[in-house]
Backbone as a chain_set.jsonl record, in Angstrom:
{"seq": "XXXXXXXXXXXXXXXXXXXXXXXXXXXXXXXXXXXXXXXXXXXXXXXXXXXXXXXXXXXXXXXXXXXXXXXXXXXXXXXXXXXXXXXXXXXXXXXXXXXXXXXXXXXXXXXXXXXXXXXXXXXXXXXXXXXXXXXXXXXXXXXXX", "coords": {"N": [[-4.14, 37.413, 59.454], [-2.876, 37.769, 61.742], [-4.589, 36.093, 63.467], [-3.567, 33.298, 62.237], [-0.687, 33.813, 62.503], [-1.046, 32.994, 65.569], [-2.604, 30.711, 65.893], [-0.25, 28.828, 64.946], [1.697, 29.729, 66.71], [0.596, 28.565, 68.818], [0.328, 25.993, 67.794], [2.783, 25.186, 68.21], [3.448, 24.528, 70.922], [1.506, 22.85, 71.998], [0.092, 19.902, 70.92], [-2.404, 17.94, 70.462], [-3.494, 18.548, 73.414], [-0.917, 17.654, 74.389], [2.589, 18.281, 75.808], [4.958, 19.812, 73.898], [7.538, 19.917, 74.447], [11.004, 19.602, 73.538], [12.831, 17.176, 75.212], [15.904, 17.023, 76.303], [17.866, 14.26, 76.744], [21.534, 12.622, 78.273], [24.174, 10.12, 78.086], [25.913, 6.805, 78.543], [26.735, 4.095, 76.581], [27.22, 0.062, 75.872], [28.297, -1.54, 73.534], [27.821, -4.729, 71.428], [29.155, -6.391, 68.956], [27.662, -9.111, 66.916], [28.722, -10.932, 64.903], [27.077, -12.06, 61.55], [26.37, -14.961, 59.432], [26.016, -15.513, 56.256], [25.247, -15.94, 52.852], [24.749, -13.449, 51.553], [26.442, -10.206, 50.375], [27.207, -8.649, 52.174], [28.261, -6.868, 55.69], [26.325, -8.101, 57.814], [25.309, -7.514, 61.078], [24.481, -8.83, 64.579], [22.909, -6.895, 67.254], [23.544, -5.899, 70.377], [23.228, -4.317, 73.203], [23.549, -2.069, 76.183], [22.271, 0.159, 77.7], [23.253, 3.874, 79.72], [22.648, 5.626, 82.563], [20.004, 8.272, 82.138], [18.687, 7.2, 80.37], [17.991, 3.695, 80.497], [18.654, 1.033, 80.318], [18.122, -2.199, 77.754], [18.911, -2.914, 74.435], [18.308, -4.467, 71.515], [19.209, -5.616, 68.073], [19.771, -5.295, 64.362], [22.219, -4.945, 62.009], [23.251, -3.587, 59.044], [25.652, -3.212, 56.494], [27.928, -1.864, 53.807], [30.503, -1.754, 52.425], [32.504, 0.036, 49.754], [34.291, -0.063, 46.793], [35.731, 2.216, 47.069], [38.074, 3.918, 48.863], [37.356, 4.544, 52.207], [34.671, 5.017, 51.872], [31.117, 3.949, 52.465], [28.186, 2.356, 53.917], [25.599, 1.972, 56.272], [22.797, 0.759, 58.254], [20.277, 0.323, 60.642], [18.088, -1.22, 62.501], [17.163, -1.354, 65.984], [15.816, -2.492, 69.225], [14.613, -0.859, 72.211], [14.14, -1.428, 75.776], [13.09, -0.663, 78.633], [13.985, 2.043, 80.975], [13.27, 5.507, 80.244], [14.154, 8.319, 82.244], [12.839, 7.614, 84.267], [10.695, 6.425, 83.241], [8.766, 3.748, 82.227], [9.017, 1.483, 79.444], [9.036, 1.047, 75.849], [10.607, 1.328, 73.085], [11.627, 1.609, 69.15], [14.714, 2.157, 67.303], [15.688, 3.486, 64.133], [18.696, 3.602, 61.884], [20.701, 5.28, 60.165], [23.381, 5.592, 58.25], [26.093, 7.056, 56.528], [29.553, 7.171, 54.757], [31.364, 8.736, 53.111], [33.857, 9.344, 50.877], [35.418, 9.387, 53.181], [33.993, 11.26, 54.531], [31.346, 11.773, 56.71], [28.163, 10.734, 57.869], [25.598, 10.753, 59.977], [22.276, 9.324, 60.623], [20.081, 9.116, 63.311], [17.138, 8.12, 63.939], [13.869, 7.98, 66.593], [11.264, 5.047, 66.334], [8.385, 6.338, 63.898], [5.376, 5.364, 66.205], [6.466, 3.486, 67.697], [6.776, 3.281, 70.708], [5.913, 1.972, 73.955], [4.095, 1.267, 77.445], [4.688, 3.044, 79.382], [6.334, 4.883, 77.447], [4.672, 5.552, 75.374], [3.924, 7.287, 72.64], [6.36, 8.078, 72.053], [8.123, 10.822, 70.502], [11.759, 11.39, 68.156], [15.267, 11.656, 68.265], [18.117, 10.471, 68.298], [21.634, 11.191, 68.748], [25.426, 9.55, 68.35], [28.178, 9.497, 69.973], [31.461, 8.769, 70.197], [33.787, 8.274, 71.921], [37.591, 7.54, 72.602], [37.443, 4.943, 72.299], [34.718, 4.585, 73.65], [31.112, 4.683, 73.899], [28.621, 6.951, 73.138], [26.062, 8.357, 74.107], [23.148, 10.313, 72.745], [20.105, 12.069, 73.8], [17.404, 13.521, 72.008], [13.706, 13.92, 72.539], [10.301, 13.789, 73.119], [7.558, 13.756, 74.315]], "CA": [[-2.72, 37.15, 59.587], [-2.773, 37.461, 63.557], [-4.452, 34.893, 63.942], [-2.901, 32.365, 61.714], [0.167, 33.4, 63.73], [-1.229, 32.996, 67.157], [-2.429, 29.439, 65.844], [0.759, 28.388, 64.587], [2.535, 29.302, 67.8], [-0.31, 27.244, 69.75], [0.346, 24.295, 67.661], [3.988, 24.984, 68.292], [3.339, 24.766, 72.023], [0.719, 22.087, 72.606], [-0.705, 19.484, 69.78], [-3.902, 17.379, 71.203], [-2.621, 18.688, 74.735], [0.759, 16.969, 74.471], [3.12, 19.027, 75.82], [5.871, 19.483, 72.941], [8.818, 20.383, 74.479], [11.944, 18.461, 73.241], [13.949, 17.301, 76.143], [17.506, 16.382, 75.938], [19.134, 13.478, 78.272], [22.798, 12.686, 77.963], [25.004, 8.604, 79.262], [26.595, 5.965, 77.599], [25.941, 2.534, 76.096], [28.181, -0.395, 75.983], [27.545, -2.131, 72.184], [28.307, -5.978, 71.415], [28.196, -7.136, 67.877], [28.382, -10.101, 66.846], [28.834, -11.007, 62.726], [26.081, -13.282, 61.121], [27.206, -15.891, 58.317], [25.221, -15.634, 55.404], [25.465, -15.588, 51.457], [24.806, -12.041, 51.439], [27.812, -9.752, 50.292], [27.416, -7.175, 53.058], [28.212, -7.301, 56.648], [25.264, -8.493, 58.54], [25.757, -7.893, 62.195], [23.514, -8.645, 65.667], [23.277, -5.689, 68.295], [23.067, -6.275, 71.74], [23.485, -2.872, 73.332], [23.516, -1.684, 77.11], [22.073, 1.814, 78.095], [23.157, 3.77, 81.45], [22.199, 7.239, 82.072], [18.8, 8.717, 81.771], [17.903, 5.86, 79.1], [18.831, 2.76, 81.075], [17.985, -0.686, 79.755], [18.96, -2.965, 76.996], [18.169, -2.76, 73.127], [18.908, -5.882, 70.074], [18.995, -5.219, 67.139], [20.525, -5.808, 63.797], [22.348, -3.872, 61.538], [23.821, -4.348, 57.594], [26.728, -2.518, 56.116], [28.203, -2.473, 53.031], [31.967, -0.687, 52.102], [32.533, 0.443, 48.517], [35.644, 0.352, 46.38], [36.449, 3.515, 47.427], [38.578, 3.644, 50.282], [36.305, 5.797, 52.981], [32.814, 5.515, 51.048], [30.364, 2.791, 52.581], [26.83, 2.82, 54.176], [24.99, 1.153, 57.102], [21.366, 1.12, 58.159], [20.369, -1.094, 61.544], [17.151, -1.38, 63.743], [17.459, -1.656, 67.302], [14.695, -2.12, 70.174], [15.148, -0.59, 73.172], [13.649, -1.92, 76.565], [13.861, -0.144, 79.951], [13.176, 3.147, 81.611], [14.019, 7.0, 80.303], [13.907, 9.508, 83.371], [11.953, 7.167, 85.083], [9.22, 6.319, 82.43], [9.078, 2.078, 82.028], [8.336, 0.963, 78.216], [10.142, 0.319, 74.691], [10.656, 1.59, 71.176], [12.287, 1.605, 68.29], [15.379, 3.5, 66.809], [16.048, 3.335, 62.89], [19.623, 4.34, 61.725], [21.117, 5.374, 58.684], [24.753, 6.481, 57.906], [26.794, 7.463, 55.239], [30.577, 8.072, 54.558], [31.739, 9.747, 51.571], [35.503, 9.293, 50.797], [35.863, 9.757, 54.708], [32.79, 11.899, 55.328], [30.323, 10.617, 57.497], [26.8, 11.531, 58.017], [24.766, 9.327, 60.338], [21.09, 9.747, 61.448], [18.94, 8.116, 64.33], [15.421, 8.669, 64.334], [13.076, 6.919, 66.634], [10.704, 4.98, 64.915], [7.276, 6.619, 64.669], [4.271, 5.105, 67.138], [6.902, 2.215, 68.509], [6.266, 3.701, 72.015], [5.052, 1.696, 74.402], [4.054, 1.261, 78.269], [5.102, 5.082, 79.64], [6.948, 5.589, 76.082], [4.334, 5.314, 74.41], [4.201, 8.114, 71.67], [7.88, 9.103, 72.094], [9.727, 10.927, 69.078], [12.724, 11.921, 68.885], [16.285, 11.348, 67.31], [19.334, 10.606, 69.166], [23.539, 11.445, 68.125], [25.966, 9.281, 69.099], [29.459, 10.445, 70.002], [32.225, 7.779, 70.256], [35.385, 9.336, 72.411], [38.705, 6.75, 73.5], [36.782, 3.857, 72.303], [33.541, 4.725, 74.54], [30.113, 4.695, 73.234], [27.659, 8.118, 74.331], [24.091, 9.198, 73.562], [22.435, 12.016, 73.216], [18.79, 11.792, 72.755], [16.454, 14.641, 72.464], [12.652, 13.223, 72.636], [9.655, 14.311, 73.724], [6.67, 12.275, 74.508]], "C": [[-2.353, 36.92, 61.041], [-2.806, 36.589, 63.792], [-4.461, 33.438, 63.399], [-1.539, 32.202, 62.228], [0.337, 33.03, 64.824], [-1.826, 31.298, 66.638], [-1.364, 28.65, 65.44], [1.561, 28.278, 65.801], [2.053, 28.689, 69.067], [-0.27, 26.199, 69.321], [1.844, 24.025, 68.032], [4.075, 24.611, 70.026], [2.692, 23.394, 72.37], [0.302, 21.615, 71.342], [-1.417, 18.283, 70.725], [-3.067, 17.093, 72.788], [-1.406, 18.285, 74.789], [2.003, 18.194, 74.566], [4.865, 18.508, 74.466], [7.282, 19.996, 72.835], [9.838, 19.324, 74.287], [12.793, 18.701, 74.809], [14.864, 16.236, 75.839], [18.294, 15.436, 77.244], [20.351, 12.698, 77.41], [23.1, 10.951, 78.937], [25.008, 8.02, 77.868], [26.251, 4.511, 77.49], [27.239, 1.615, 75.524], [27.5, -1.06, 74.411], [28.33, -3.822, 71.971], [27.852, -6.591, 70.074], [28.558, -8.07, 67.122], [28.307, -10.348, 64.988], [28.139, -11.858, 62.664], [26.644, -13.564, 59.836], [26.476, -15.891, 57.425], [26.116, -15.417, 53.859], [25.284, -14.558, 50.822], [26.497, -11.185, 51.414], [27.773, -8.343, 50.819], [27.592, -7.349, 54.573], [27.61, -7.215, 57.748], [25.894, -8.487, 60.09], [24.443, -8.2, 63.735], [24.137, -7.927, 66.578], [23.131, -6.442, 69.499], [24.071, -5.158, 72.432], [22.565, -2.592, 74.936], [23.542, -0.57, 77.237], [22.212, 2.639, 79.457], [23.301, 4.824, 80.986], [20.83, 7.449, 82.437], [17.685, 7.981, 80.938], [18.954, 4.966, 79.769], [17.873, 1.834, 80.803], [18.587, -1.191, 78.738], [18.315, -2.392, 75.329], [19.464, -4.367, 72.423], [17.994, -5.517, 68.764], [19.703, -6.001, 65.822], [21.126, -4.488, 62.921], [23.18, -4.428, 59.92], [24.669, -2.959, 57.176], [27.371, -2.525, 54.807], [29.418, -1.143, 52.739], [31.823, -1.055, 50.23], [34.395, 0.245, 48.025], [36.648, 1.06, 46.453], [36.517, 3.539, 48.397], [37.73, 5.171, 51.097], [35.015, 6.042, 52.382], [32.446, 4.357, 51.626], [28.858, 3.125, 53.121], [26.361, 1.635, 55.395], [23.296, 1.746, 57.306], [20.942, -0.359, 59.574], [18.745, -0.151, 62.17], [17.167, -1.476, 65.298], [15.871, -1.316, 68.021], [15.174, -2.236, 71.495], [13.973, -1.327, 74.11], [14.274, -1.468, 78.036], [13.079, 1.241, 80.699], [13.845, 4.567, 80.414], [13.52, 7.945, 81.361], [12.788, 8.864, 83.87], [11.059, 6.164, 84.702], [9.553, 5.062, 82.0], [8.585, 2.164, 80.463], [9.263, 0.354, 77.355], [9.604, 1.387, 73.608], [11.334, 1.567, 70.419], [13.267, 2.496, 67.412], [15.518, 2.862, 65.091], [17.269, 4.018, 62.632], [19.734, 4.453, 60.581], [22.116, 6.342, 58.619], [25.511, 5.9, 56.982], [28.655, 7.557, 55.547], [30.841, 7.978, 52.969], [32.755, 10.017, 51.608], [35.707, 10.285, 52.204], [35.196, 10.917, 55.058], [31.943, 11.564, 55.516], [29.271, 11.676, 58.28], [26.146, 9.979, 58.739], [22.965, 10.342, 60.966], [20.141, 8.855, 62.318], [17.961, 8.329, 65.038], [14.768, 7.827, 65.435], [11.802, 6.779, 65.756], [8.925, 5.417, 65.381], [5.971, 5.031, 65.334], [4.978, 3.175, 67.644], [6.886, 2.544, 69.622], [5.885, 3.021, 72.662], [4.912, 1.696, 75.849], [3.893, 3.327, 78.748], [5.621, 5.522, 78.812], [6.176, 5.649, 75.385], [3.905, 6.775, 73.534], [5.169, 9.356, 71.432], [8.228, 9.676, 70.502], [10.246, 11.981, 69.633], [13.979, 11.671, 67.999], [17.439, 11.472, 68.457], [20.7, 10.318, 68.056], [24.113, 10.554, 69.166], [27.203, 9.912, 68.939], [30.599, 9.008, 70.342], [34.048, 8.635, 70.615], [36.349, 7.998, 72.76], [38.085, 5.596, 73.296], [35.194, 3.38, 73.198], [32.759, 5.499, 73.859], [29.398, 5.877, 74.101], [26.621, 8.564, 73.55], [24.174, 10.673, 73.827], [21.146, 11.888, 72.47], [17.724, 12.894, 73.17], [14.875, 13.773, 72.283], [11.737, 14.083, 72.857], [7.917, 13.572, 73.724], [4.935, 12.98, 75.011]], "O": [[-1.631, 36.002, 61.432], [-1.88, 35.903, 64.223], [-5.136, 32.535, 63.893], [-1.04, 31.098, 62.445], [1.432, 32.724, 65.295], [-1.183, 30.492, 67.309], [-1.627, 27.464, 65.639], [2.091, 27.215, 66.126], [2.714, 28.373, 70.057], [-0.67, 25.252, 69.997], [2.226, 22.863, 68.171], [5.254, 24.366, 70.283], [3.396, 22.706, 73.11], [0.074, 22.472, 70.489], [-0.803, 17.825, 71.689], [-2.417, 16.14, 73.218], [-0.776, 18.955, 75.607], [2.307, 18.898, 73.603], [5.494, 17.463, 74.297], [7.971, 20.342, 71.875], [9.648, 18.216, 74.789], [13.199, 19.722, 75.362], [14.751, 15.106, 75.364], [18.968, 15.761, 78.222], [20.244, 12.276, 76.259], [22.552, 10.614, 79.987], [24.549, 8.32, 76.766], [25.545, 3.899, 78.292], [28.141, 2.143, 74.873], [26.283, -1.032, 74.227], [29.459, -3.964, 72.442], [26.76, -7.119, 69.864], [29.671, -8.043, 66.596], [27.701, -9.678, 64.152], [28.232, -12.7, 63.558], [27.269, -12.737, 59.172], [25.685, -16.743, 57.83], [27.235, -14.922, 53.723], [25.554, -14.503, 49.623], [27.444, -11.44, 52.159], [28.106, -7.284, 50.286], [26.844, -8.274, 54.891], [28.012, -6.498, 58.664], [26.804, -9.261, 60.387], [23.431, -7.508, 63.633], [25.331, -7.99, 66.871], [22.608, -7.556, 69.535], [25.292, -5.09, 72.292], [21.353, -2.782, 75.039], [24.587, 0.038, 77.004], [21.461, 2.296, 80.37], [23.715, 5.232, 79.901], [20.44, 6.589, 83.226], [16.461, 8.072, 80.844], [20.175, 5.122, 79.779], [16.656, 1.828, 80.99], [19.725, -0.751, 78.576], [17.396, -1.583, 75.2], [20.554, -4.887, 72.664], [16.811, -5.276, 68.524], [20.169, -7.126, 65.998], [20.71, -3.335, 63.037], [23.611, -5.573, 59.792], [24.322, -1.831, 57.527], [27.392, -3.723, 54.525], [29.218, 0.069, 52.831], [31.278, -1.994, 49.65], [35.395, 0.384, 48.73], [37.837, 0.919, 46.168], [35.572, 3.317, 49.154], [37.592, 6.329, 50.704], [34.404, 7.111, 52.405], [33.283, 3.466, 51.48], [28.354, 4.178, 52.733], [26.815, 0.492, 55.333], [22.743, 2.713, 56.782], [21.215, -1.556, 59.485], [18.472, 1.049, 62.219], [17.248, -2.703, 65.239], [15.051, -0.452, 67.708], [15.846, -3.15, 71.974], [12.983, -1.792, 73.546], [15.384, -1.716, 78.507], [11.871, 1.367, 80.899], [14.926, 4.385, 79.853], [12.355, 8.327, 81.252], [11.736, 9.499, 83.933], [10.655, 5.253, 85.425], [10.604, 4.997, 81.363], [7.691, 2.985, 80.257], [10.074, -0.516, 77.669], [8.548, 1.995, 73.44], [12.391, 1.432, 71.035], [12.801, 3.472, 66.825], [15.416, 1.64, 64.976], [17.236, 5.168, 63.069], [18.996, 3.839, 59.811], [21.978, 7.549, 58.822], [25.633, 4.719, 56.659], [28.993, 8.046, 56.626], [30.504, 7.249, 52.037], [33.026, 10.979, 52.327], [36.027, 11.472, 52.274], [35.738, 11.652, 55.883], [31.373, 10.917, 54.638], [29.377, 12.734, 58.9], [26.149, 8.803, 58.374], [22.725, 11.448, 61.452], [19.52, 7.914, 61.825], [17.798, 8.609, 66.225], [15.123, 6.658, 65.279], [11.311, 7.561, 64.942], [8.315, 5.143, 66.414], [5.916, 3.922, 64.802], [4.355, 2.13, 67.833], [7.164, 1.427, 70.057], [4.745, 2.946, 72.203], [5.905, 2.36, 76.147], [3.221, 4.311, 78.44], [5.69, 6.747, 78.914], [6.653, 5.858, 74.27], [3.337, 7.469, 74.377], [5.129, 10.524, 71.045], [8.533, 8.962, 69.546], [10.007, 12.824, 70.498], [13.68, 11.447, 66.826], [17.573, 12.376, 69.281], [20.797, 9.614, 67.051], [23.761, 10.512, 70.344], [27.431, 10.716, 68.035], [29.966, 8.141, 70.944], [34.932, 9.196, 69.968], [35.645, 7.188, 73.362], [38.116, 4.945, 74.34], [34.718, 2.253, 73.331], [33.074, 6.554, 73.309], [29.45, 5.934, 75.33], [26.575, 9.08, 72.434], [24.715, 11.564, 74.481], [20.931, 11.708, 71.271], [17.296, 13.113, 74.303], [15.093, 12.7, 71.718], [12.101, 15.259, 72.849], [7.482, 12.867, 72.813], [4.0, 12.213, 75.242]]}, "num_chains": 1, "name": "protein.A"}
């Protein structure tokens, strides 16, 4: 039993050396999206998304949406690839989103995507919240690489 606990809190610590501490950096991102025209009955949009802060660089993406009958119920789900530095570190990867509202409750989640990492990112995860105050866009992305 010891030492099934004492390996558990060594994999919690270190997995093939990688240190596995989540760290948290905080800044804001300007978003630009433009609507795509299609025969699809949901609303298709392109990202193009500016990062400043701790995560500074660009990301494009896309993203699809679709509202429900019910006033306050709909759903989105978008891709985005980032390109730039975090705390220094040059590369890229990929976020996946996915949010919900529910007659005006809203659940969103934004994973990155696993082994899109690359350059000095390369085998980031992680999940970042955004926060949206006064019409201004803000991260928060915990990671750890």
């Amino acid at each position: 039993m010891a030492l099934a606990m004492f390996a558990s809190i060594a994999c919690a610590e270190k997995i093939d050396n990688k240190d596995t501490t989540m760290q948290t950096v905080k800044g804001a991102f300007d978003v630009n999206l433009t609507p795509a025209k299609d025969d699809v009955d949901m609303g298709r949009m392109v990202l193009d998304k500016v990062y400043s802060g701790a995560l500074s660089g660009t990301a494009k993406g896309q993203m699809l949406s679709h509202r429900t009958q019910v006033q306050g119920s709909a759903a989105y789900v978008a891709l985005e690839h980032f390109e730039g530095e975090l705390e220094g570190k040059k590369g890229t990867f990929s976020l996946v989103h996915t949010g919900f509202m529910d007659k005006g409750v809203s659940s969103l989640e934004i994973k990155i995507v696993p082994d899109s990492g690359s350059g000095e990112l390369e085998g980031i995860q992680g999940a970042m919240d955004i926060q949206i105050e006064d019409g201004k866009h803000f991260y928060t992305l915990e990671y750890q690489l």
